[in-house]
C-alpha positions as CSV (number, residue, x, y, z in Angstrom):
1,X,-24.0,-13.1,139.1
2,X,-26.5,-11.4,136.4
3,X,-24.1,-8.8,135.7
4,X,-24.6,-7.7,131.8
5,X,-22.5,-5.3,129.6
6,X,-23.0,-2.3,127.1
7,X,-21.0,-1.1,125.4
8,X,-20.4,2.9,124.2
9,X,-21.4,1.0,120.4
10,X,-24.5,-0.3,121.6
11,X,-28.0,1.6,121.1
12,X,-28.4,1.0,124.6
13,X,-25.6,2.9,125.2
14,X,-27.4,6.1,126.8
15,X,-27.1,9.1,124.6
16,X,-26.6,11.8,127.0
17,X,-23.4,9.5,128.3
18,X,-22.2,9.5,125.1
19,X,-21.5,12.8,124.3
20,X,-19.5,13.9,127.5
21,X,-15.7,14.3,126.7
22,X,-14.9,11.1,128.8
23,X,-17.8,8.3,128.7
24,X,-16.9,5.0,129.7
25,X,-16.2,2.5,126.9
26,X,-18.6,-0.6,128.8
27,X,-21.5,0.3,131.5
28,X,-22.0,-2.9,133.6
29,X,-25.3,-2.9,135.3
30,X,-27.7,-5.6,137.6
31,X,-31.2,-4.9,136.9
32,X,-32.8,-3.6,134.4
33,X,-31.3,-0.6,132.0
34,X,-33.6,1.7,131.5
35,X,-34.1,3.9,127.9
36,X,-33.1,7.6,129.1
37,X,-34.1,9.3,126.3
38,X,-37.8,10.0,126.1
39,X,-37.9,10.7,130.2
40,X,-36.5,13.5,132.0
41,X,-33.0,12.6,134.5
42,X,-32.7,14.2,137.7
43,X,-29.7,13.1,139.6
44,X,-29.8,13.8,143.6
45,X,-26.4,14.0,145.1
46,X,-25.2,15.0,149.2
47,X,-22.8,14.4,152.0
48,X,-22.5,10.7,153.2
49,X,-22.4,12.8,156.8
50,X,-26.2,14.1,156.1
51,X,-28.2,16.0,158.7
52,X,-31.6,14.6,159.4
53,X,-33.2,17.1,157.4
54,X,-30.6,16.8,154.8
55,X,-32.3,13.1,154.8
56,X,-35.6,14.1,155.1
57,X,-35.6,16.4,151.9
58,X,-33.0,13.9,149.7
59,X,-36.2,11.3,150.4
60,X,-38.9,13.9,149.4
61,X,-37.0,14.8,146.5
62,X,-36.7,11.7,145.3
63,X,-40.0,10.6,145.5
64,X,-41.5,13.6,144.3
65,X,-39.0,13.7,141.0
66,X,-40.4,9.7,140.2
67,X,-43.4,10.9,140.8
68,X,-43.5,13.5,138.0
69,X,-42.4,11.2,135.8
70,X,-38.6,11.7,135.3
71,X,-36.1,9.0,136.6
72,X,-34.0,9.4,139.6
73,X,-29.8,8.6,139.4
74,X,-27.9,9.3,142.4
75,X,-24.8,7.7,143.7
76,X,-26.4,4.9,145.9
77,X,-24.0,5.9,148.7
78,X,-24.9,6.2,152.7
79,X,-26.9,9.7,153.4
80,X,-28.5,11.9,151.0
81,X,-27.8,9.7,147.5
82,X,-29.0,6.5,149.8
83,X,-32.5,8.3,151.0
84,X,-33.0,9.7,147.7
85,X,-33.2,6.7,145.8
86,X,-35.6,5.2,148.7
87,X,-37.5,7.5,148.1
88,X,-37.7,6.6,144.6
89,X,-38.2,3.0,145.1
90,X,-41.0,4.1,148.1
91,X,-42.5,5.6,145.0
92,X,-42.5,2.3,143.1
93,X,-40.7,4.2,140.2
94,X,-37.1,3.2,138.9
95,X,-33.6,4.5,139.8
96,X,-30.5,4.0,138.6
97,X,-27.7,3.6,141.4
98,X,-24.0,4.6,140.2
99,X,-21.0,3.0,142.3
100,X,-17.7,4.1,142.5
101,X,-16.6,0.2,142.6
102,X,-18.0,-3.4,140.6
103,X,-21.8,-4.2,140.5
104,X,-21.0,-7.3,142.7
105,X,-19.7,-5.1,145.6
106,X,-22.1,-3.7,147.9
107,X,-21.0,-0.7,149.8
108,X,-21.6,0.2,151.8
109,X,-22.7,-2.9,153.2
110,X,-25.9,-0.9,155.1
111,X,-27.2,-0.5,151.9
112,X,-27.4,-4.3,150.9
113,X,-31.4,-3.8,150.7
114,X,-31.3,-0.6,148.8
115,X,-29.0,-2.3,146.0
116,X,-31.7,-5.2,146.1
117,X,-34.2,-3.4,145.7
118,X,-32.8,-1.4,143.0
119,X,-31.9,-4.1,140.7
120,X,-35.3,-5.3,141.0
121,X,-36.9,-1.6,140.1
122,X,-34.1,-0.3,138.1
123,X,-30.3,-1.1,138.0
124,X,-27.2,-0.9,139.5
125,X,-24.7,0.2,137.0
126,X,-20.5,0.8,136.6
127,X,-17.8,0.9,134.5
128,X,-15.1,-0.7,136.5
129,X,-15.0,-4.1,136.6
130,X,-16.6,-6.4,138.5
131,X,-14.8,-7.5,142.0
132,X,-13.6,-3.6,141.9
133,X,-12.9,-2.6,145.7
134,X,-14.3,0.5,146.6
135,X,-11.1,3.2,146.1
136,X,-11.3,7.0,147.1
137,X,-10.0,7.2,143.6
138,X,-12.8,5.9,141.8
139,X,-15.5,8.1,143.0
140,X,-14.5,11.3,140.9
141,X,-15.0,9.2,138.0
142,X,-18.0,7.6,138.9
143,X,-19.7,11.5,139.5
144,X,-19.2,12.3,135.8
145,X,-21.2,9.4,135.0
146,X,-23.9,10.5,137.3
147,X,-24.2,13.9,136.1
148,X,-23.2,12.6,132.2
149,X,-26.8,10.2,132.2
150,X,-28.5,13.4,133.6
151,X,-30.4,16.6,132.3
152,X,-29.6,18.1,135.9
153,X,-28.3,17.1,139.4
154,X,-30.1,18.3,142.3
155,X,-27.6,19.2,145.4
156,X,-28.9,18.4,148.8
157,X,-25.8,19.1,151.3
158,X,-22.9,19.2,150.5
159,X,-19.7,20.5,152.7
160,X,-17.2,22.8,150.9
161,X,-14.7,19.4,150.0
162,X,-17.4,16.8,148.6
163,X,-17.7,14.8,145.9
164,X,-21.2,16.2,145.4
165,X,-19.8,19.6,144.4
166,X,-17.8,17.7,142.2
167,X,-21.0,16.2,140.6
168,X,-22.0,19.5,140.2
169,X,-19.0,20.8,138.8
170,X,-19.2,17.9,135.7
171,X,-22.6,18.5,135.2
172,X,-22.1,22.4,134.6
173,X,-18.8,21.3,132.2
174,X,-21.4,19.1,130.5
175,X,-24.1,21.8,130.3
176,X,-26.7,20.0,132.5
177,X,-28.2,22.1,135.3
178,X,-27.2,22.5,138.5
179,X,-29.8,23.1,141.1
180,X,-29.5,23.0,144.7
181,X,-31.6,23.1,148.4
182,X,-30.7,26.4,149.9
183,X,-31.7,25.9,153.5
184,X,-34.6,24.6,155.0
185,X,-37.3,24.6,153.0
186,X,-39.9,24.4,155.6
């Protein structure tokens, strides 16, 4: 299935992922791991339930952060982490797609393409196991990771409930900053 494995030992372990107070002992990943260290990392994060604009600016975002040279992470989930990394990949510039189940599990399945087209320009990447099922309890731990590889996480929408906020939440207990769209921007 081309799925490899690093370990927290290895010096492809990434740093920033290191140091949080809970990294995961082994990162499997499809694609191509990139080096984190010498690049800025912007993670984009939103609500699954996005608004067309919410869309709109996720995709802008995205493109515009590859595009200055830093590397895009978001949560390769339907809505605002979705368009954000396509519009990474429209940039032709990597990303780095965390999942909340194994690397072998698309979901959601309207995303097959986007995980394709990651792991060809970029990776996929997890710690749970591969064959994991999707679980509402995996997706917590899978947003420390996110904000963990990052120097900050970008907000797009995000209802008052949302794992996003809980993104943001890790990334400000990991000292990354938090930054956020306040309302339309145009």
């Amino acid at each position: 299935k081309q799925i490899r494995v690093c370990t927290w030992a290895e010096d492809a372990y990434p740093k920033r992922l290191r140091n949080i107070p809970d990294p995961p002992v082994v990162l499997y990943y499809k694609g191509n791991l990139p080096d984190m260290e010498d690049i800025p990392v912007i993670s984009v994060v939103g609500t699954r339930k996005s608004s067309m604009y919410g869309n709109n600016m996720a995709q802008r975002f995205g493109y515009q952060i590859v595009k200055c040279g830093a590397l895009l992470v978001s949560g390769a989930a339907d809505g605002i982490d979705g368009m954000a990394m396509s519009g990474a990949l429209t940039a032709g510039e990597m990303t780095v797609g965390v999942l909340g189940c194994g690397v072998d599990v698309v979901y959601p399945l309207s995303n097959r393409a986007l995980f394709a087209d990651t792991e060809q320009c970029g990776c996929i990447l997890s710690e749970f196991l591969p064959g994991t099922p999707p679980t509402k309890w995996n997706f917590p731990k899978r947003n420390r990771i996110i904000s963990g590889l990052s120097h900050g996480v970008l907000v797009v929408e995000a209802p008052e409930q949302s794992g996003s906020l809980h993104t943001a939440r890790h990334a400000l207990e990991q000292g990354r900053d938090v930054f956020a769209v306040p309302g339309n921007l145009d």
